[in-house]
N, C-alpha and C positions, 0 to 999 in steps of 0.2 A: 526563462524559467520562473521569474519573480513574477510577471505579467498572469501567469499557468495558474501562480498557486495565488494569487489573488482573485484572479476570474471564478475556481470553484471557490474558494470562501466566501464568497458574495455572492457568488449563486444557492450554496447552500446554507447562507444564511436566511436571505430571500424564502429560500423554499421553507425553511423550519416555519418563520412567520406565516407561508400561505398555510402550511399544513393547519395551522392554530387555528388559520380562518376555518380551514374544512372542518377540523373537530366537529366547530362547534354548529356550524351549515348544518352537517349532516346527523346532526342529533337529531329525533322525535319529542318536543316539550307539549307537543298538545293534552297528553293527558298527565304530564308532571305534576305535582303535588310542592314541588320543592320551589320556596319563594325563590331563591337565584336563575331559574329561567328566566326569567323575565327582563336578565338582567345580562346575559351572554350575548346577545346581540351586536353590542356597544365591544365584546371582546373580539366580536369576529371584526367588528370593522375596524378594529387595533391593527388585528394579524395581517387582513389583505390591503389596508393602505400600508403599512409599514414594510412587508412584504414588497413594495409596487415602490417604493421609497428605497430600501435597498440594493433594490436590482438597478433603480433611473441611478444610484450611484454608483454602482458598477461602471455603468454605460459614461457617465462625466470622468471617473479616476481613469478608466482605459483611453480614454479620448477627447480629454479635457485643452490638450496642449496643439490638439486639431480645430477645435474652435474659435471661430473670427471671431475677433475683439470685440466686435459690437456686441456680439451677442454673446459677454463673459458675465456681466451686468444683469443680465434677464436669466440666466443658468443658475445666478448665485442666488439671485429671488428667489425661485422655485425651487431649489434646494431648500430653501426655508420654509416657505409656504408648507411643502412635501413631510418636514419632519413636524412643523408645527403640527399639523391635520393629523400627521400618524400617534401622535402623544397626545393629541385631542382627545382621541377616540379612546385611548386607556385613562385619561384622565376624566371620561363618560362615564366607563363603567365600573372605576373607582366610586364617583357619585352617586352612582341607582348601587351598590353595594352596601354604600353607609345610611343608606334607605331603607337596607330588610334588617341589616343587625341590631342588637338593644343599644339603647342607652343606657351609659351617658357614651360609648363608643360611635356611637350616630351623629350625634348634635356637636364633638371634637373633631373627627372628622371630616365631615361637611363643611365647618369652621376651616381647616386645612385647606381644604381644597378650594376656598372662597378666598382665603388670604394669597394662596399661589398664583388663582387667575388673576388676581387685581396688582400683585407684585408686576407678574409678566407684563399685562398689560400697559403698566407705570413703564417700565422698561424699552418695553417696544415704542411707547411715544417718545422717551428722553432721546434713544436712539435715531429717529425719525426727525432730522434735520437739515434733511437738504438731500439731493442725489450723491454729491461728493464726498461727502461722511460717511453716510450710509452703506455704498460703495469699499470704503476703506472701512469699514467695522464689523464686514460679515462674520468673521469666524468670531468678532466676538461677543456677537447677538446669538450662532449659533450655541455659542458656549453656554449663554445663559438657559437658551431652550432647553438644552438636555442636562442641565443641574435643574431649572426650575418645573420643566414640562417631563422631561424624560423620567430624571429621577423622582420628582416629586409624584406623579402621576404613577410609576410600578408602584415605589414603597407602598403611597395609600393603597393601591389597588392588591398590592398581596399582602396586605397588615388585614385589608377586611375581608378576604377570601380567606385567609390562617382561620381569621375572627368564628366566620363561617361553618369553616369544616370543624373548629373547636364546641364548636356549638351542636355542630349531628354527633360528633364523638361523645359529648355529654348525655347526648339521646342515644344512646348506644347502636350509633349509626357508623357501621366500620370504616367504611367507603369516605365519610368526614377526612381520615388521613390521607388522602391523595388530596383533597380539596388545603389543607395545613400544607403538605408538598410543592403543590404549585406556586401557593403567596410564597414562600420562600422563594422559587425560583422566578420569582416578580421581584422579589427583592434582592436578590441578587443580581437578577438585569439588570435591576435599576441604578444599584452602583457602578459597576461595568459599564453602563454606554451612557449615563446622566453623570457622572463623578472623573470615571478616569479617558480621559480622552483618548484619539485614536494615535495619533502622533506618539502617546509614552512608548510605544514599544507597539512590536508586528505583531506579538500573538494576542493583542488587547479585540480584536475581530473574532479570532478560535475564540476564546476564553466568554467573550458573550453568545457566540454560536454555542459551544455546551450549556451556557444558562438557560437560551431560550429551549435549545433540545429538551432538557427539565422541564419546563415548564411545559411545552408539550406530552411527553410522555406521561407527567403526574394527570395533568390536564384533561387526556385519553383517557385513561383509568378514574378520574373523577367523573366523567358522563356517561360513563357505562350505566351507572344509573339509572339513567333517561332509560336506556334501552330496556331494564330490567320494569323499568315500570309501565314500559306499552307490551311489556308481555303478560304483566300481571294483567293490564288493562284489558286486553283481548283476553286474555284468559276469563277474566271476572266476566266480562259483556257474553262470550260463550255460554258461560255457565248461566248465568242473566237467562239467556236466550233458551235452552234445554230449559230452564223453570219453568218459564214464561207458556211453554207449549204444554210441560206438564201440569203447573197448575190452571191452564184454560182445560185441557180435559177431564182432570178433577173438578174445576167449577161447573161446567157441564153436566157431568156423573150426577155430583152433588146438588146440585140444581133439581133435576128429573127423578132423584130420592126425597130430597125433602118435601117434593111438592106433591109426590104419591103416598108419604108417611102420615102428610098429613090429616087423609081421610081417618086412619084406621084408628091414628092417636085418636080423632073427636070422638071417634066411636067407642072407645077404650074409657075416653072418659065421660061420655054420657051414661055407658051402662055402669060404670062406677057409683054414677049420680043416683041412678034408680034402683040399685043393688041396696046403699043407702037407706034409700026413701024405703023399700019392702022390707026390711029391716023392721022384725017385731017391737024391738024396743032396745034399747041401746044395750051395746054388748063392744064392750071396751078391749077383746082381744080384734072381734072382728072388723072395728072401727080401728085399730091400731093398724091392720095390716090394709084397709082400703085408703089409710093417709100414706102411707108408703106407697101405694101400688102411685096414687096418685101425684104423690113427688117425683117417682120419678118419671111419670108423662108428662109432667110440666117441663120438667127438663128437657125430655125429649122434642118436647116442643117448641123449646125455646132454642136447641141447638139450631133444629130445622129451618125454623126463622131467620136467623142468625144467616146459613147457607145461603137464605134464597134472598136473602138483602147483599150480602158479598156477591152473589152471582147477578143482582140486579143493578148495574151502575151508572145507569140512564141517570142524567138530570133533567126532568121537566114541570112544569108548572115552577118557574123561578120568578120571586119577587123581592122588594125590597125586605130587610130582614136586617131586626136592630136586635144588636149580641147582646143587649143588657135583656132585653125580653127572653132571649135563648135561656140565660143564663137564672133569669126567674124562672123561666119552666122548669128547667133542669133540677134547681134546686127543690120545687115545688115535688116532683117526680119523685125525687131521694130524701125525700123530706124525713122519712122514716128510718134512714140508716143515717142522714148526714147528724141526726141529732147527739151524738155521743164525740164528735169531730168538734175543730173549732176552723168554720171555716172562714176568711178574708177573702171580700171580692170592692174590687175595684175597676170599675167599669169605665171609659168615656163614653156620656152618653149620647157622642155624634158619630160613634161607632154601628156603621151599617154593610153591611153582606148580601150581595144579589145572589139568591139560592134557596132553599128550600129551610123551612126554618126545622120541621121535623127530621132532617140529616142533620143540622146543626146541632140540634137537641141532645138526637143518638149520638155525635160525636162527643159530644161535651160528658154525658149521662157516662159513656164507657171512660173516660177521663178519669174522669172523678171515682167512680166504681175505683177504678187501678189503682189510684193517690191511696184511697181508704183500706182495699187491700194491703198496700204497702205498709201503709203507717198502724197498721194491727187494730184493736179495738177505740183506739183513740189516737187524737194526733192536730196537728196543723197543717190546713191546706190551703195555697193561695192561689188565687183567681185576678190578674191582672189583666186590660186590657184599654189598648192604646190606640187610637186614629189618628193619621195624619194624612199629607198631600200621597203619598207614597203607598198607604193602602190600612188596614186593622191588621195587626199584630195582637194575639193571642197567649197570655205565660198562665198556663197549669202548673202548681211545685207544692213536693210534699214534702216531708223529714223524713220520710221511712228508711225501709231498708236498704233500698237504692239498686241500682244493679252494675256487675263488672261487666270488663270492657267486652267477652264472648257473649256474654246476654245482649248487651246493646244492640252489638252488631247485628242479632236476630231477633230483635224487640216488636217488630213488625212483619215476620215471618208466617205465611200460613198456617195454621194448626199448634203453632208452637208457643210456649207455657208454661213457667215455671210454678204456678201454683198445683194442689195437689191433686189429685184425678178425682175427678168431680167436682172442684173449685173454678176451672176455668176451661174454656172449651179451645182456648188461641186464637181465635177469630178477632176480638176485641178492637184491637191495634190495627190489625189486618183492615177492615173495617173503618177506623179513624184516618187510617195511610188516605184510601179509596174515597173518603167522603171529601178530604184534603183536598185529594188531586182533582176530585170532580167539580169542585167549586174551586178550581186553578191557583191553588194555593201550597203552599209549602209545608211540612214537618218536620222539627228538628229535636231531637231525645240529648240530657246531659241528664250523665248520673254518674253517681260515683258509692259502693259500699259503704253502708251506716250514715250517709250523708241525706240520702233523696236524689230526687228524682224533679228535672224541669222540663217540661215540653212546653215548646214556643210552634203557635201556627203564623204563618203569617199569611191575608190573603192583598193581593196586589190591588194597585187603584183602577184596574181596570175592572176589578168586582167592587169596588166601592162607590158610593155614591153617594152625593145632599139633595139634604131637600131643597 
């Protein structure tokens, strides 16, 4: 009977450990967000050596008093190796743990986990004197493994998972408390089979089998997570995917309008022209109503422009292209409104971009236009940029008004525009995004309300070049 109810404790101990390892196998962290993916790996291969460690000790306590002497010697070895390996692996992912959390809990930490390996290791050699000592000292080298590896390797390991999930809980991240649950049931492992040995008493085996079951079940409900966020993922790529068709048949629509509007506008305003010119002598009501008719054909015509440049995304005719000249033109261009701004530019002038210098222009021109929008009739605007082996990096930053976190998000949406009707057409950004990607480069928006607004381009060294 005692044989019975030992064999399922060791097998369902065994088993909680593999389950650990599956948790964490069969979670989705490809499109996870969350730094601790990276760092689950090192737990699976806790669960499934230790797991594989378990059950070979099953197999030695059932059958230990059948094995030939010779080979008592090489059992008791691998019995060590097996637990070593299996605390190894939690004393891994204790370390890439103390990796993503703050300081000063990172650099104490780590400090820990540097003093335990070089204690063991001190250990394992004082022990390591001869076959016949060695022999006579297993259980009490195993002893030291699971005070020093055992327990030292949970506690760290669920002090900075607690750490972890205390940390999404401050980001009002609920799911944080399974992540606080588990390091508890780390830490409670860890005293159970690093602290109090097997030999105190028979239910010292249950008693760690319910801690790791904890540790499991919190464990489970902490990576649910994962799963929620490759639904977002597909969900978001979905919807990506329906834009992407809708706004290609509106770029098209809009394409084959603006480039038919265009006739009528010329025509609209050359007979303005000559309406004008036949004009007996000035007459200031009828002059008032042919600047208006003609604002707003400019406009119209500047929308349309606007369309058939977003619909045009070809990059051709590409040459070498230094950002400090862009950045003269630019200014040159807005010369007229930049004058009431205070603007700061700071250029490297080994700063060069394979690409078209007139998109770089347009991209910079609508930039700036945005900053000055932002920052109302005056303001500070900075122009910084940087070369290295790596590629040109681009910082546009204003003080304005800045925008919240649902503007951001659509900061670069087609059509879309928080200025007021007639101020901005939404294209702009739209526009800067396209000119970005066209010259294989990146964009990145920080803003925050009354603060400003930073957009950083960066373009990679593979569009960079020297002379």
């Amino acid at each position: 009977m005692a044989t019975f109810i030992t064999f399922n404790i060791y097998l369902f101990y065994g088993l909680v450990f593999f389950a650990i390892g599956c948790v964490v196998v069969f979670r989705h962290f490809k499109y996870s967000q969350l730094s601790i993916s990276s760092t689950l790996w090192a737990l699976a291969l806790f669960g499934f050596s230790h797991a594989f460690h378990e059950w070979s000790e099953l197999y030695v306590i059932l059958f230990q008093d059948d094995l030939p002497a010779q080979y008592q010697y090489i059992v008791q070895w691998l019995r060590l190796i097996k637990l070593s390996l299996s605390f190894a692996g939690l004393m891994i992912f204790a370390w890439l743990l103390f990796r993503i959390i703050p300081k000063p809990y990172s650099k104490f930490g780590q400090l820990l986990i540097g003093l335990i390996v070089i204690t063991y290791t001190l250990v394992m050699l004082f022990f390591y004197q001869g076959t016949s000592i060695l022999a006579d000292t297993f259980s009490e080298v195993a002893s030291y493994t699971r005070v020093l590896l055992g327990f030292g390797s949970a506690t760290l390991a669920g002090i900075g998972i607690a750490i972890y999930g205390y940390q999404l809980r401050q980001d009002n991240h609920e799911y944080g408390q399974y992540f606080i649950a588990t390091g508890f049931g780390l830490f409670l492992y860890g005293v159970l089979a690093g602290l109090i040995p097997t030999s105190f008493h028979s239910s010292v085996p249950i008693f760690r089998t319910i801690a790791a079951g904890l540790v499991l079940v919190t464990l489970y409900k902490a990576l649910k997570i994962f799963d929620i966020e490759k639904e977002a993922a597909t969900e978001a790529k979905l919807k990506r995917a329906i834009e992407a068709d809708k706004y290609k048949a509106i770029g098209h629509l809009a394409m084959g309008v603006a480039h038919e509007i265009n006739n009528p506008l010329a025509s609209s305003m050359l007979a303005l022209d000559l309406l004008e010119r036949k004009m007996p002598q000035p007459q200031s009501d009828l002059s008032d109503y042919i600047q208006r008719a003609r604002l707003g054909i400019d406009r119209a015509s500047i929308i349309s422009k606007e369309l058939l440049t977003y619909a045009r995304s070809d990059l051709t005719d590409t040459r070498k292209v230094f950002i400090c000249d862009v950045i003269t033109g630019a200014k040159q261009l807005l010369s007229h409104k930049l004058s009431g701004y205070s603007l700061s530019v700071h250029c490297d002038s080994k700063a060069v971009v394979i690409g078209q210098k007139v998109k770089l222009e347009e991209l910079l021109i609508n930039l700036l236009n945005n900053a000055m929008d932002a920052s109302g009739h005056s303001g500070s605007i900075d122009i910084r940029v940087v070369a290295d082996e790596s590629g040109v990096v681009i910082e546009v930053r204003d003080y304005g008004e800045g925008m919240d976190e649902s503007t951001l998000k659509r900061a670069t949406e087609l059509f879309y525009s928080t200025k007021p009707i007639g101020k901005g057409t939404g294209l702009g950004l739209a526009i800067c995004e396209q000119i970005v990607n066209n010259h294989h480069g990146w964009m990145k928006f920080m803003s925050a309300k009354d603060v400003g607004t930073r957009v950083l381009i960066e373009f990679p060294s593979r569009s960079n070049t020297n002379d």
